[in-house]
C-alpha positions as CSV (number, residue, x, y, z in Angstrom):
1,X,84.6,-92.3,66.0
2,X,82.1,-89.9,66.8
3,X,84.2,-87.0,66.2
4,X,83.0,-86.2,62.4
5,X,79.9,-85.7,63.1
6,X,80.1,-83.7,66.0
7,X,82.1,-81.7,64.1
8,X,79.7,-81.5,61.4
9,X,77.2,-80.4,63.8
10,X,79.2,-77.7,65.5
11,X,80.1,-75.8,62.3
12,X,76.7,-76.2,61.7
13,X,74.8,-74.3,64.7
14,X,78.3,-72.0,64.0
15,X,77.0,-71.0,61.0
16,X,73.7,-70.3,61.8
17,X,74.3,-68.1,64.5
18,X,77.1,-66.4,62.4
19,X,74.6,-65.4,59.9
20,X,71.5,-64.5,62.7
21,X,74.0,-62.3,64.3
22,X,75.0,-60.8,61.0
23,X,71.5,-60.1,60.2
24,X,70.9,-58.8,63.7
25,X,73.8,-56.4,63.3
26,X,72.4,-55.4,60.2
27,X,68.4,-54.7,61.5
28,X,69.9,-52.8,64.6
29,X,71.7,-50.2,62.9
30,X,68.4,-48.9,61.3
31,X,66.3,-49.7,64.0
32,X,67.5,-48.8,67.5
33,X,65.8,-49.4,70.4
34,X,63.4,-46.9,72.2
35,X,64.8,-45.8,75.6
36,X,62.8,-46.3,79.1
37,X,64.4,-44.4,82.2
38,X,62.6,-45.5,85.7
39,X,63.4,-43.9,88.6
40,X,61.1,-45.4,91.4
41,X,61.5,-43.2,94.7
42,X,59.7,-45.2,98.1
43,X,58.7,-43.9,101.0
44,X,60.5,-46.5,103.8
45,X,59.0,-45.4,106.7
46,X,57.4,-47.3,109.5
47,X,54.3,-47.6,108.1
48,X,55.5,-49.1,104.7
49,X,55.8,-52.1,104.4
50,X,52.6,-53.1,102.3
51,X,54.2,-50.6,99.9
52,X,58.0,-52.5,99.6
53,X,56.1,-55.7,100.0
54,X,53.9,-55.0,96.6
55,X,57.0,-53.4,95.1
56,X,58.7,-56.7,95.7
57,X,56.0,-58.7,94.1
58,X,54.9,-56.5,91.6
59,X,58.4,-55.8,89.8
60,X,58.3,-58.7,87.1
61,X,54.4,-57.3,86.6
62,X,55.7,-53.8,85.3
63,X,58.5,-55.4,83.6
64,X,56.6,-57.9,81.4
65,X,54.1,-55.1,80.1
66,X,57.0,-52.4,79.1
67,X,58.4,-55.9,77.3
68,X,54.6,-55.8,75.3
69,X,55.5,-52.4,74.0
70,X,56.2,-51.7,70.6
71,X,59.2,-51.3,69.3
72,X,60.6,-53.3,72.5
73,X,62.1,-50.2,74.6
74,X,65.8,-50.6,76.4
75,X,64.8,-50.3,80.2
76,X,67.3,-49.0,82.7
77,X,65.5,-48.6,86.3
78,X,66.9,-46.7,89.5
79,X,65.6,-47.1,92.9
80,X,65.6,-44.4,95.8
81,X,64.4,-44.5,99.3
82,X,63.4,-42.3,102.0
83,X,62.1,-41.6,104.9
84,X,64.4,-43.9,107.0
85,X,65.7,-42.2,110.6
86,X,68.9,-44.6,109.7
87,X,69.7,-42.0,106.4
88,X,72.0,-39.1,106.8
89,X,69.9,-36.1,107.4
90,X,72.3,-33.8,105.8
91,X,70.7,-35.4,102.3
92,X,66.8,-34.9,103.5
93,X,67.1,-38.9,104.7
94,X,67.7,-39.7,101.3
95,X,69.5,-42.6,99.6
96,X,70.4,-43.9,96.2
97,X,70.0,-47.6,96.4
98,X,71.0,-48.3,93.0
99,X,71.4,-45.9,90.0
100,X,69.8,-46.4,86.9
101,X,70.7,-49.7,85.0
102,X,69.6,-52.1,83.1
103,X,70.5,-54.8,85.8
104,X,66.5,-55.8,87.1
105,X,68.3,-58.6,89.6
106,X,70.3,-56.0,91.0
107,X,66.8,-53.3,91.2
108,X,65.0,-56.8,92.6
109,X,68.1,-57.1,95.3
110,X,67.9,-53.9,96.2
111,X,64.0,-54.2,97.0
112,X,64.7,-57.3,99.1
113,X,67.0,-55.4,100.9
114,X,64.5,-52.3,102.2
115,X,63.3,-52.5,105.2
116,X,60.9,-50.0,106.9
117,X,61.9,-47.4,109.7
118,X,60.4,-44.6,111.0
119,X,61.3,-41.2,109.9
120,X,60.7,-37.6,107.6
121,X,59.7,-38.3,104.4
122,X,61.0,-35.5,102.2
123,X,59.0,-35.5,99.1
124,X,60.6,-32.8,97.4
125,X,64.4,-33.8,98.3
126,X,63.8,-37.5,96.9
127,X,62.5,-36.0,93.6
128,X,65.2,-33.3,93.5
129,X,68.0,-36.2,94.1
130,X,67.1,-38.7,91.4
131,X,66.3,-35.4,89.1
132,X,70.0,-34.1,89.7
133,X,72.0,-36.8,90.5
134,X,71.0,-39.8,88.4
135,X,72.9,-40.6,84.7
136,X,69.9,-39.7,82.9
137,X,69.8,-40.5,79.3
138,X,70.9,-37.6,76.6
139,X,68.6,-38.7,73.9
140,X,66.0,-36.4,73.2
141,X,63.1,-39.2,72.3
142,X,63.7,-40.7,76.0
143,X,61.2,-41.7,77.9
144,X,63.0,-40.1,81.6
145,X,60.1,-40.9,84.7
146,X,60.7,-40.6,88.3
147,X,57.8,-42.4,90.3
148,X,57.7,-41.4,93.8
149,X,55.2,-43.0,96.3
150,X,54.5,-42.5,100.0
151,X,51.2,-42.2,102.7
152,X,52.4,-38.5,104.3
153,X,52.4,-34.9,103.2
154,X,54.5,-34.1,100.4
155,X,54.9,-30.3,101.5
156,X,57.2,-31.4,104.8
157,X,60.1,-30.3,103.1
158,X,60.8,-26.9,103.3
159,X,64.5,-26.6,102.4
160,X,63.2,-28.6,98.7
161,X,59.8,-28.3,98.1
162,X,57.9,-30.6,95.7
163,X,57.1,-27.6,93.9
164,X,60.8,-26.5,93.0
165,X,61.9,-30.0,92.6
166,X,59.0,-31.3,90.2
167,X,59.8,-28.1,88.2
168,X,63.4,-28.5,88.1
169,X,62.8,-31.9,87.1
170,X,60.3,-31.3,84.2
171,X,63.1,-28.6,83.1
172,X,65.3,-31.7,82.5
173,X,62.7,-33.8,80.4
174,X,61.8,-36.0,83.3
175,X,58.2,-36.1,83.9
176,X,57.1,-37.3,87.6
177,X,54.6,-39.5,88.3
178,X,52.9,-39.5,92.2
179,X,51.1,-42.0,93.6
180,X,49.7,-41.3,97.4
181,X,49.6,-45.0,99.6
182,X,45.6,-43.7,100.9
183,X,42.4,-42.5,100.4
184,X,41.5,-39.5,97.4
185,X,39.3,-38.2,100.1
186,X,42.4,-37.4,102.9
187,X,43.0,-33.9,102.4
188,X,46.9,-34.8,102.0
189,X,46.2,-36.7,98.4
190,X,45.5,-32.6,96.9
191,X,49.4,-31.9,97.0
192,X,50.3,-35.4,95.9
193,X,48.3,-34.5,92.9
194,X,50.1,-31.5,92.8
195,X,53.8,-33.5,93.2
196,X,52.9,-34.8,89.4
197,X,50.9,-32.1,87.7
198,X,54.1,-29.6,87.5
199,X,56.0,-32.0,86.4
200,X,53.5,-33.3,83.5
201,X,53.1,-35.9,85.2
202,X,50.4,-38.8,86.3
203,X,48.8,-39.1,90.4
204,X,46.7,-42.1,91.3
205,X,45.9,-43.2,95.0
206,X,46.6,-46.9,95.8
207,X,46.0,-49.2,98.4
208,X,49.4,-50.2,99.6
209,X,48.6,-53.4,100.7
210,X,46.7,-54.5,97.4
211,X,48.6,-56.4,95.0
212,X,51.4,-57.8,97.7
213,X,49.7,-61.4,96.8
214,X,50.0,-62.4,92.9
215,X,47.4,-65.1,91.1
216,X,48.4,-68.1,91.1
217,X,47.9,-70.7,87.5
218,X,48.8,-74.4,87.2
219,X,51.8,-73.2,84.6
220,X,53.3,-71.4,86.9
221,X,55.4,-75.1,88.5
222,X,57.1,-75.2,85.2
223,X,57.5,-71.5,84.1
224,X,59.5,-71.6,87.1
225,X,61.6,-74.8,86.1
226,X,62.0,-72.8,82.9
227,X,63.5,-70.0,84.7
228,X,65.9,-72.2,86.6
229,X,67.1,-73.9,83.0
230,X,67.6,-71.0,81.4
231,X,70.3,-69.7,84.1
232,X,72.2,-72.4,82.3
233,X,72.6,-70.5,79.3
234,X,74.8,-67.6,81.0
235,X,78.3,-67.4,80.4
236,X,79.7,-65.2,83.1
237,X,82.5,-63.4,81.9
238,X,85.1,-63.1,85.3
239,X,84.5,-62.1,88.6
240,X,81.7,-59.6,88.3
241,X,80.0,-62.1,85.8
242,X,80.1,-64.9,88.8
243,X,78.6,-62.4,91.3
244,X,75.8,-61.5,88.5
245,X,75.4,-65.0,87.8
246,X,74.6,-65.8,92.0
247,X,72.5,-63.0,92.5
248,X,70.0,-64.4,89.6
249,X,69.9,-67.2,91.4
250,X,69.5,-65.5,94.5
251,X,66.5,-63.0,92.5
252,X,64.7,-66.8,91.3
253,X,64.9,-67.9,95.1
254,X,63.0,-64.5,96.7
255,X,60.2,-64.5,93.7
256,X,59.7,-67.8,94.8
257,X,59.2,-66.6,98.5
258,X,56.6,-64.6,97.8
259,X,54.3,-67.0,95.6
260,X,54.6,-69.3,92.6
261,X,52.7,-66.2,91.0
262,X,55.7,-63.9,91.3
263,X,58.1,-66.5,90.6
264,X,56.5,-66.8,86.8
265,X,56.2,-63.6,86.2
266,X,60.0,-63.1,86.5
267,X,60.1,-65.9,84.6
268,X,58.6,-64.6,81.8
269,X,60.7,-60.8,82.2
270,X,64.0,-63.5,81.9
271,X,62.1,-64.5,78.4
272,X,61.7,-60.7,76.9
273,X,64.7,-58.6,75.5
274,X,64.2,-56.6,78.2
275,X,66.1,-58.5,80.8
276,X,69.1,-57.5,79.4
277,X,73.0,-59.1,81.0
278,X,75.3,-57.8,78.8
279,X,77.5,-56.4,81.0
280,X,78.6,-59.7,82.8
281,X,77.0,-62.1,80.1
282,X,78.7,-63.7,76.8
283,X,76.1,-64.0,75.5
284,X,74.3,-61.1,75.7
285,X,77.8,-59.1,75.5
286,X,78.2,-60.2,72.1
287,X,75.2,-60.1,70.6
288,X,74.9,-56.1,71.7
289,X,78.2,-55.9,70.4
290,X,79.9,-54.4,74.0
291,X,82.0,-57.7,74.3
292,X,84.3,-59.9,71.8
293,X,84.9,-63.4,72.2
294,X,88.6,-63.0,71.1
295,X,89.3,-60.4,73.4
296,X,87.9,-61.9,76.8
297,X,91.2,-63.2,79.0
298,X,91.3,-66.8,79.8
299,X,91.2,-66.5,83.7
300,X,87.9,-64.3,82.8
301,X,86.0,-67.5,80.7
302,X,83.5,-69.6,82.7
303,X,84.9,-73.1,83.2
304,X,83.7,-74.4,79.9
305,X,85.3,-72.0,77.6
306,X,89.1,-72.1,79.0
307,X,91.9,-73.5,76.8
308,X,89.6,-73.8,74.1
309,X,90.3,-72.3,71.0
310,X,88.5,-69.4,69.8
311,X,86.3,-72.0,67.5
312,X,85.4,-74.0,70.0
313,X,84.6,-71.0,72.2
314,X,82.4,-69.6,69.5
315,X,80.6,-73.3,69.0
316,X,79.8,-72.7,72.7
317,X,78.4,-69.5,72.4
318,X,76.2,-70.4,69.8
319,X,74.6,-73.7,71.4
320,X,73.9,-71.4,74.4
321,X,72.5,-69.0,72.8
322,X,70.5,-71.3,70.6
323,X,68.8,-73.0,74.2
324,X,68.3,-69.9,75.4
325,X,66.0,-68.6,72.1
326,X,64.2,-72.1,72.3
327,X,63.6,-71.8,76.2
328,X,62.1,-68.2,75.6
329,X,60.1,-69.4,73.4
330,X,58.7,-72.5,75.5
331,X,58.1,-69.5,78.1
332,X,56.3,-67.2,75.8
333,X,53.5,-70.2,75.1
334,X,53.2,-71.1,78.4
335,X,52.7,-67.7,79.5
336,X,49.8,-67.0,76.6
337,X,48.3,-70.0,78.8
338,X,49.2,-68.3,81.7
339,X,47.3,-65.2,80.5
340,X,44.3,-66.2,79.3
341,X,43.4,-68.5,82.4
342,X,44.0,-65.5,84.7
343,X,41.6,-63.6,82.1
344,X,39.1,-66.4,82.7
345,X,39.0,-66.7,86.0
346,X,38.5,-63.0,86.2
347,X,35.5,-63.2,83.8
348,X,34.1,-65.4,86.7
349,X,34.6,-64.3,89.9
350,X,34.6,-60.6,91.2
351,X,37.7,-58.3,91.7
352,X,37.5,-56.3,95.1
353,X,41.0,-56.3,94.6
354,X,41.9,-52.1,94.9
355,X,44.1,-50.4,92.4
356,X,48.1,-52.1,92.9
357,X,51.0,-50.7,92.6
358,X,51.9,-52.3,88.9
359,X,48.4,-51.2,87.7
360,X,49.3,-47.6,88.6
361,X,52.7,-47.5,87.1
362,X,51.4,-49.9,84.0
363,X,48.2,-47.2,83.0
364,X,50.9,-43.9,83.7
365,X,53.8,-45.6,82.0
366,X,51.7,-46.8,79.2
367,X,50.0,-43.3,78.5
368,X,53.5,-41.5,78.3
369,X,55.0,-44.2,76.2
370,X,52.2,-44.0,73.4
371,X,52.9,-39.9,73.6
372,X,57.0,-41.4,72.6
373,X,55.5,-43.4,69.5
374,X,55.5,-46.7,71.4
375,X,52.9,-48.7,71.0
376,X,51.1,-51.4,73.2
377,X,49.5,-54.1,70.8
378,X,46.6,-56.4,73.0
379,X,47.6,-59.7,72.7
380,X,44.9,-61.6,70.6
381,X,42.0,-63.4,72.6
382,X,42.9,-66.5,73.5
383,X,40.3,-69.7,74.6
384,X,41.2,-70.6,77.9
385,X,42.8,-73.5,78.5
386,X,40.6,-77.0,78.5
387,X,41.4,-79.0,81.8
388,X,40.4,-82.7,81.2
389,X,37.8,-83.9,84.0
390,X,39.0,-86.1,86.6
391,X,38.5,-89.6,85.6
392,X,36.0,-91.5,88.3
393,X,36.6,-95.4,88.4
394,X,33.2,-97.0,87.3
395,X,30.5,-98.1,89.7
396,X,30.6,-101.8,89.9
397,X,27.3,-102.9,90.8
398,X,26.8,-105.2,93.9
399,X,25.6,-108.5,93.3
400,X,22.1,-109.5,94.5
């Protein structure tokens, strides 16, 4: 009986996403995207963890402001580490944890899986690796940065030295920015500085340890129920979409480990056009244009799609993608909210907080992104939030 209408309603949300892809095809083509190439190099020795830890926490952070950015870039991250006894010498106790992609649950698995050891921390032969060895971007208008951060001397390697490497690497395009876990005052910090001015790069000192703990707000309960929903709207596509599709849970679970904070920030990076799945997502797939629903194989459909026909498959597609634009945008309000009561309850109590590791990267990344025609646009001021007083019962009075 009910078959008409849900018909009716199917062709419906069809058409509608038929014609917003259709326009979205057409405003690409004109329009592409800006490109963002992050190479983060970390220092894993035995006396980082503060540094992993805020790396960790502060990931969703740097995310969320290159997301603010003007036109939105396409980000592809890389993560090295170094300094590890464990690491083949032969490569300066270097390794390639992931290459650069535009997979952040894979960059955020990767993080969880550091863990400090004590060793030689080759400055120089970290940069020269991710200079030489990474798939770099070939556009010209690229923004290419490698950010390398550690608490020893950067002149310990003498078979690489930070000098050759940060030239070789600005002879490429790819600036280098330094930061030095310590004190401007330890005679060390000077070459650090160095490590990032011959490669046009930025240097800022941090406090490793700052920043491992984020803010908590009272939105932050549902922006991470939000973040949970909206794993519903992924359609893996086959094996390496069901692995994908695990580990995102897997990314939601260790934000959540390290504060309600961190978990809404990654909530709100799953809401920007940045976190970007096309690779093992339908949805995403198609609308970049790298997959077609007509050519996916059966035995490679989540379980909802197989043996339907390809208009029931694209009905599918559509309602998914339809939750997942209303979701975002849920997300995007609540984290305005978000925003302006961290904002306020700056305004009222002090910040002895030192400089973290996301306000380092944020001011460098920011700087060199403005210099590629990208533009950062403050979000208008927004009230903060009016939270109703707690009702009292009344005072009944006693009787004489």
């Amino acid at each position: 009986m009910n078959r008409i209408p849900t018909l009716i309603l199917a062709s419906t949300v069809l058409a509608l996403n038929t014609t917003t892809l259709a326009q979205n095809d057409v405003a690409a083509k004109p329009a592409a995207r800006p490109v963002v190439e992050l190479a983060i190099c970390l220092d894993i020795s035995g006396s980082m963890d503060g540094l992993i830890d805020s790396a960790k926490a502060r990931l969703w952070s740097i995310v969320n402001d290159l997301a603010t950015a003007k036109p939105i870039p396409e980000v592809r991250v890389a993560l090295l580490s170094y300094g590890c006894d464990a690491y083949d010498p032969m490569t300066g106790w270097v390794v390639v944890d992931s290459g650069l992609t535009e997979d952040l649950d894979l960059i955020s698995q990767k993080l969880f899986a550091l863990h400090t050891n004590g060793g030689t921390e080759f400055v120089g032969r970290v940069v020269n690796t991710a200079a030489k060895t990474l798939s770099w971007s070939t556009d010209p208008n690229a923004l290419r940065i490698i950010v390398v951060a550690g608490n020893e001397a950067a002149d310990q390697d003498t078979v690489v030295t930070y000098q050759t490497a940060s030239k070789a690497s600005i002879e490429r395009g790819i600036l280098v920015n330094s930061i030095f876990c310590g004190a401007a005052s330890d005679p060390i910090a000077a070459n650090w500085g160095d490590v990032a001015r011959l490669a046009d790069g930025q240097f800022v000192c941090i406090d490793q340890g700052a920043g491992v703990v984020v803010p908590e707000t009272p939105f932050d309960k549902q922006l991470a129920e939000l973040s949970a929903t909206i794993n519903t709207t992924y359609l893996a596509c086959g094996t390496r979409g069901a692995t994908a599709a695990a580990n995102q849970t897997l990314q939601d679970a260790n934000a959540q480990s390290l504060g309600s904070g961190v978990a809404a920030q990654r909530s709100v990076s799953k809401s920007s056009a940045i976190y970007d799945n096309r690779s093992w997502d339908i949805v995403d797939g198609c609308a970049a244009g790298e997959m077609k629903l007509e050519e996916i194989k059966d035995e490679d459909l989540p379980a909802e799609m197989k043996g339907k026909t390809l208009e029931e498959k694209k009905v599918i597609l559509a309602a998914k993608q339809a939750e997942r634009v209303r979701i975002q945008a849920e997300v995007q309000v609540l984290q305005t909210k978000r925003e302006a009561f961290l904002a306020n309850a700056a305004r009222n109590q002090a910040n002895e907080q030192g400089v973290t590791l996301d306000d380092a990267l944020k001011q460098a990344i920011r700087s060199q992104a403005t210099k590629k025609g990208m533009q950062f646009v403050p979000p208008a001021p927004v009230a903060p939030p009016v939270v109703p007083p707690v009702a009292t019962p009344a005072r009944v009075q006693s009787e004489q």
